[in-house]
C-alpha positions as CSV (number, residue, x, y, z in Angstrom):
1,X,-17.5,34.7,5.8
2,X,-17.7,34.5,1.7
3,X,-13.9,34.5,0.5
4,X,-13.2,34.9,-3.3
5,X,-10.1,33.6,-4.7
6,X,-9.3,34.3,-8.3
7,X,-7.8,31.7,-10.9
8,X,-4.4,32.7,-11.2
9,X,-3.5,33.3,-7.7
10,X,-0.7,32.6,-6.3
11,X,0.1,30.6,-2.5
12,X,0.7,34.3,-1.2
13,X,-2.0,36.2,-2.6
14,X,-4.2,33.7,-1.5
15,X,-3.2,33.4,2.0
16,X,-3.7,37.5,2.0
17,X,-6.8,37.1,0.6
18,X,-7.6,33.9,3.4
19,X,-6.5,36.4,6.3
20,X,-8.4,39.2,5.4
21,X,-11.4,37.3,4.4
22,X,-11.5,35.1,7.3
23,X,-9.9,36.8,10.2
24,X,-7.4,34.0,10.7
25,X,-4.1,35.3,11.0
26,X,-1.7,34.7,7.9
27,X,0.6,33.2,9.9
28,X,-1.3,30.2,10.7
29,X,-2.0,29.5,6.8
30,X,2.2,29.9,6.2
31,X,2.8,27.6,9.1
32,X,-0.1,25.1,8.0
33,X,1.1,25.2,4.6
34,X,4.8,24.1,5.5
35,X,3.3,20.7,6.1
36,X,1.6,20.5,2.7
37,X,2.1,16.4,2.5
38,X,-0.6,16.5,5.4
39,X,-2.9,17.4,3.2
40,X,-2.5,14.8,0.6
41,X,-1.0,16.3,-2.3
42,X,1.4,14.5,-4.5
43,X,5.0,13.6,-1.9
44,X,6.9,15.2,-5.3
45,X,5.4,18.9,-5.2
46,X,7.5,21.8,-4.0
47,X,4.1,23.5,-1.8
48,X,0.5,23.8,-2.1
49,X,0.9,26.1,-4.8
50,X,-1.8,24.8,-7.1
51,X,-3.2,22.7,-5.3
52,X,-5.9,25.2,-4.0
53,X,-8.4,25.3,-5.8
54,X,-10.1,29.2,-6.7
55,X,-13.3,30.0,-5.7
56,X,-16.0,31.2,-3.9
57,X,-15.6,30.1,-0.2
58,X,-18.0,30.3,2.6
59,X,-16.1,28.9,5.2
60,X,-17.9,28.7,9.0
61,X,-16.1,30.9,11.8
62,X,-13.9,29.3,13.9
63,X,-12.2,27.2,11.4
64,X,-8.2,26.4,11.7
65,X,-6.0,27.4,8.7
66,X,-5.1,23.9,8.4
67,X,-9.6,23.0,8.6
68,X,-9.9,26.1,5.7
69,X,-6.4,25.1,3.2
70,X,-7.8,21.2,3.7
71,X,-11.3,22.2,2.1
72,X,-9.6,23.4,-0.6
73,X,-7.5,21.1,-1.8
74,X,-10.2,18.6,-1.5
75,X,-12.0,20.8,-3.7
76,X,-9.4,20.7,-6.2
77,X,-8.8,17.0,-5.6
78,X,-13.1,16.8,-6.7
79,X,-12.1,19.1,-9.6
80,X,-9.6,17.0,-10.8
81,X,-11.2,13.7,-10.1
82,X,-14.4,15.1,-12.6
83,X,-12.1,15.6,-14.9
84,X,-11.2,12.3,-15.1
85,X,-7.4,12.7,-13.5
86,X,-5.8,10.3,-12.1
87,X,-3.7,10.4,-8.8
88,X,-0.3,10.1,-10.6
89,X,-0.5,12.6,-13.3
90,X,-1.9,15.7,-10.6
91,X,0.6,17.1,-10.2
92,X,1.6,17.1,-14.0
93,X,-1.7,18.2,-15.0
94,X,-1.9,21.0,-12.7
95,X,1.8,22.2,-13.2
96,X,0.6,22.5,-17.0
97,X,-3.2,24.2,-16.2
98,X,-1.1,26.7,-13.7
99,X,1.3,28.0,-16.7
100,X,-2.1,27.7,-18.9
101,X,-3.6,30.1,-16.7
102,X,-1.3,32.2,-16.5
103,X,-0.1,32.6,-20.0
104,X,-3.7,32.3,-21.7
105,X,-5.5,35.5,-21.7
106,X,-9.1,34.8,-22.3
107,X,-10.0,31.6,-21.7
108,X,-10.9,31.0,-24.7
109,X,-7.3,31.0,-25.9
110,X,-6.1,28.7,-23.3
111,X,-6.7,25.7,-25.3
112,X,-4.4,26.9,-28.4
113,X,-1.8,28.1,-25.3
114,X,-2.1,23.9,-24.5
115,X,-1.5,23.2,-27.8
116,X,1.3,25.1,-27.7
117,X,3.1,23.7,-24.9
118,X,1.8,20.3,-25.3
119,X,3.6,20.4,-28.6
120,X,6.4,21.6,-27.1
121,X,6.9,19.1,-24.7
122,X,6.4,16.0,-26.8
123,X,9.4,17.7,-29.1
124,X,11.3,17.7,-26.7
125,X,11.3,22.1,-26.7
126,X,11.8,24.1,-23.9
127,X,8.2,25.1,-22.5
128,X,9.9,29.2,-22.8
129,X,7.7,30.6,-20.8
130,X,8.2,33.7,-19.2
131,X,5.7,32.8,-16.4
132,X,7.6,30.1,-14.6
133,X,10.8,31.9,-15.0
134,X,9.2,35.0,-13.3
135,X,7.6,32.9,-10.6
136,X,10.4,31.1,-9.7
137,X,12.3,34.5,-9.3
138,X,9.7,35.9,-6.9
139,X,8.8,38.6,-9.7
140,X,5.3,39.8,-9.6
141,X,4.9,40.8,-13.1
142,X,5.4,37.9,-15.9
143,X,8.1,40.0,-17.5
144,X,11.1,38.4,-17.5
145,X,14.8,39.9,-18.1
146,X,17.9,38.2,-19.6
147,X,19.9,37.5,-16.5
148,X,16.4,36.1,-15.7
149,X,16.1,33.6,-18.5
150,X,20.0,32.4,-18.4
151,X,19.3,31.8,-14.7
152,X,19.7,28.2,-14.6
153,X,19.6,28.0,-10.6
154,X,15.7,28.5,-10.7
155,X,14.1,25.4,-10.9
156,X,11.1,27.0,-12.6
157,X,13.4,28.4,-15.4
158,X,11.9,26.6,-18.4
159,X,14.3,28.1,-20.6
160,X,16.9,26.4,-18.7
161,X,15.2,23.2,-18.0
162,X,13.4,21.5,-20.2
163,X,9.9,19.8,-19.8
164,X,7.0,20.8,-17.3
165,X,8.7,23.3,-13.7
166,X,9.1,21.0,-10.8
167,X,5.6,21.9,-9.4
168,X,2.5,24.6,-10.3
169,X,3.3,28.3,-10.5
170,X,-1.0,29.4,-9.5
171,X,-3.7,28.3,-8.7
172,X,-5.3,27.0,-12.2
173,X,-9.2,26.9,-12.6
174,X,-11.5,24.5,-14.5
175,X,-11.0,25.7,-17.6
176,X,-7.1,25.7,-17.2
177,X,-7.4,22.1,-15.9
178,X,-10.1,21.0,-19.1
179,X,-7.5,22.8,-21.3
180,X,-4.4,21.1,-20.1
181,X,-6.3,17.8,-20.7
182,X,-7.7,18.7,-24.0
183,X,-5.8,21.1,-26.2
184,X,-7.1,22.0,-29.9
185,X,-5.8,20.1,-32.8
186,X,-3.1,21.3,-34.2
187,X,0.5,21.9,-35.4
């Protein structure tokens, strides 16, 4: 069965959209998931948020949850390797593509959004972005409040915290990932 999962998905949305596309029970992704080191993502992320790559899946019937969430991380891990990534900065890289993709609007603009935060983060700025601070407080729009942004108990809160979240906030595509790794000159 052909399953489409869009660039900016989140872990949930994409185990709804796993469920319904595959006729596995969403259950079985949740529980799979919980053991996310099994499927060879970085021992330091919080999940398998990120770490599953969006696409176009045809995946054959009668796959496990565990079968169907290990094809795609290994198609982000061959996304990541093309792009030249190295085991130790995955996790970095896709924390960064993930707030990319979410905060970038067309994807041409994503490279000036990595120019952006790249800039902020070798000055030492708080990233600011609204994105992680409404992820991390379970919000499903990207607007964020004030209580919200003073929040310092959300470990996404990058007004709070400085540098990169402690893991990806969506699933980032290729261009999120190329943009991370390659933002446009500038100040």
């Amino acid at each position: 069965s052909n399953v489409v999962i869009p660039e900016g998905f989140t872990l949930p949305q994409v185990f709804a959209a796993l469920a319904k596309g595959t006729g596995v029970p969403l259950a079985d992704f949740q529980a799979a998931a919980k053991d996310y080191t099994a499927f060879g993502v970085p021992k330091q992320a919080p999940s398998l948020e990120g770490f599953l790559f969006p696409a176009t899946y045809q995946f054959d019937p009668g796959l496990s949850a565990k079968a169907i969430l290990q094809e795609m991380v290994n198609r982000m891990n061959q996304s990541l390797a093309s792009h030249g990534v190295s085991a130790a900065n995955e996790l970095k890289v896709l924390t960064l593509a993930s707030i990319i993709q979410k905060e970038g609007g067309s994807t041409k603009d994503f490279y000036k959004v990595s120019r952006v935060f790249t800039n902020r983060l070798a000055q030492g700025m708080d990233l600011q972005s609204d994105a992680t601070v409404s992820y991390g407080a379970g919000s499903k729009t990207i607007d964020t409040t004030n209580a919200q942004r003073a929040d310092a108990n959300n470990p996404y809160n990058t007004y709070a915290h400085a540098g990169l979240p402690i893991g990806p906030i969506a699933a980032p595509g290729d261009a999120a990932i190329d943009a991370a790794l390659h933002p446009v000159a500038g100040n």
